[in-house]
C-alpha positions in Angstrom: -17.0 -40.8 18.2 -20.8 -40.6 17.9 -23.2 -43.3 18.8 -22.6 -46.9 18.0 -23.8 -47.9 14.9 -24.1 -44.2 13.8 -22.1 -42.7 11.5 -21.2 -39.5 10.7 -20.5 -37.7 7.1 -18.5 -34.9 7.2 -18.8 -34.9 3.4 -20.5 -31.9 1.8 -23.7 -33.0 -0.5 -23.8 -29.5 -1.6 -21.4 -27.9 -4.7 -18.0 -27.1 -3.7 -18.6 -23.6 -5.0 -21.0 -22.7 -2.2 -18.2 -24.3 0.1 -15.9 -21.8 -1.2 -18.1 -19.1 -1.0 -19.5 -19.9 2.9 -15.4 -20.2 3.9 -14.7 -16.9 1.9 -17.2 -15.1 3.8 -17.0 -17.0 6.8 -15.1 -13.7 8.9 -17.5 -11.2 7.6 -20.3 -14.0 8.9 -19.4 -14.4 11.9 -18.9 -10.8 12.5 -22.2 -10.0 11.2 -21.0 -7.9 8.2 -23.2 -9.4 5.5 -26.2 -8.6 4.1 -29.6 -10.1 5.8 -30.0 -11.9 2.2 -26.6 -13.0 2.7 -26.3 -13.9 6.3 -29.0 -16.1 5.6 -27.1 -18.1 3.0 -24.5 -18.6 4.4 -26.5 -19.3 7.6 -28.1 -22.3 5.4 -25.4 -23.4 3.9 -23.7 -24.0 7.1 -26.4 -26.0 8.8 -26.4 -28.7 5.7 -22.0 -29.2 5.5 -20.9 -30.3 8.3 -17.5 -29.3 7.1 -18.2 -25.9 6.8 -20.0 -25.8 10.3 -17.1 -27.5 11.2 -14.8 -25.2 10.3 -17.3 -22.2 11.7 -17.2 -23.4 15.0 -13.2 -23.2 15.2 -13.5 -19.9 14.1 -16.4 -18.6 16.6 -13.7 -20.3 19.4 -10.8 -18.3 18.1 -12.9 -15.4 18.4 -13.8 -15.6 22.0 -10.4 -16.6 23.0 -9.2 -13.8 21.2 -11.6 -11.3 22.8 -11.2 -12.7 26.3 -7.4 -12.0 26.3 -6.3 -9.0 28.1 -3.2 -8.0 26.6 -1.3 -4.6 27.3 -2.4 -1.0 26.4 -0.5 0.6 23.4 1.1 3.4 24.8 -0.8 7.1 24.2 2.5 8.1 22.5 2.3 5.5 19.5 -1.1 6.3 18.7 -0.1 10.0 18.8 2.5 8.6 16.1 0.3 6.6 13.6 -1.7 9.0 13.4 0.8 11.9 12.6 2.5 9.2 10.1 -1.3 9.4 8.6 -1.7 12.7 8.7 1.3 12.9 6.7 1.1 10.7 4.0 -2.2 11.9 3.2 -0.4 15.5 2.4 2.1 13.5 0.6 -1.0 12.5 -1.8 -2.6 15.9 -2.3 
C-alpha cells in the first residue's frame, strides 16, 4: 500500500520487447557482464517499468542471500575428479 489517494502502476508504458530484452539480460545485469552501452540500457529501462525493477530487486535479494550462505566445502578429492573426467574427455575429442 502506498499513500492514500496515490496509486501505483505497475504497468509498463514502454514496448514489451524491451521488457523481454531487460528480463533476458537481467543475470548478466546484475552481475555486471554487459557492455557499458548496454548496462546503461538496461539501467534505463529499469528505472521507467516498475515491473521490470520489480522483478530486479527480487533477483539482487536472491543474490545476497545466496552469497551470504555458508554451505560446506566440496571435498579436495571431487575436484581432483572433475577435473580428471575433463582432462579426459578432452583426449576423447582430439
Amino acid at each position: 500500500m502506498g499513500a492514500p489517494g496515490v496509486r501505483r502502476s505497475w504497468r509498463c508504458t514502454v514496448p514489451k520487447r524491451q521488457c523481454q530484452e531487460a528480463l533476458d539480460r537481467l543475470f548478466e545485469y546484475i552481475d555486471g557482464e554487459l557492455s557499458d552501452e548496454d548496462l546503461l540500457r538496461i539501467g534505463a529501462h529499469l528505472k521507467e517499468c516498475p515491473p521490470c525493477e520489480a522483478e530486479h530487486q527480487i533477483n539482487e535479494k536472491i543474490r545476497l542471500l545466496v552469497s551470504q550462505a555458508h554451505g560446506d566445502k566440496a571435498p579436495h578429492q571431487l575436484r581432483e575428479r572433475v577435473l580428471s573426467t575433463l582432462q579426459m574427455a578432452r583426449d576423447e575429442y582430439k
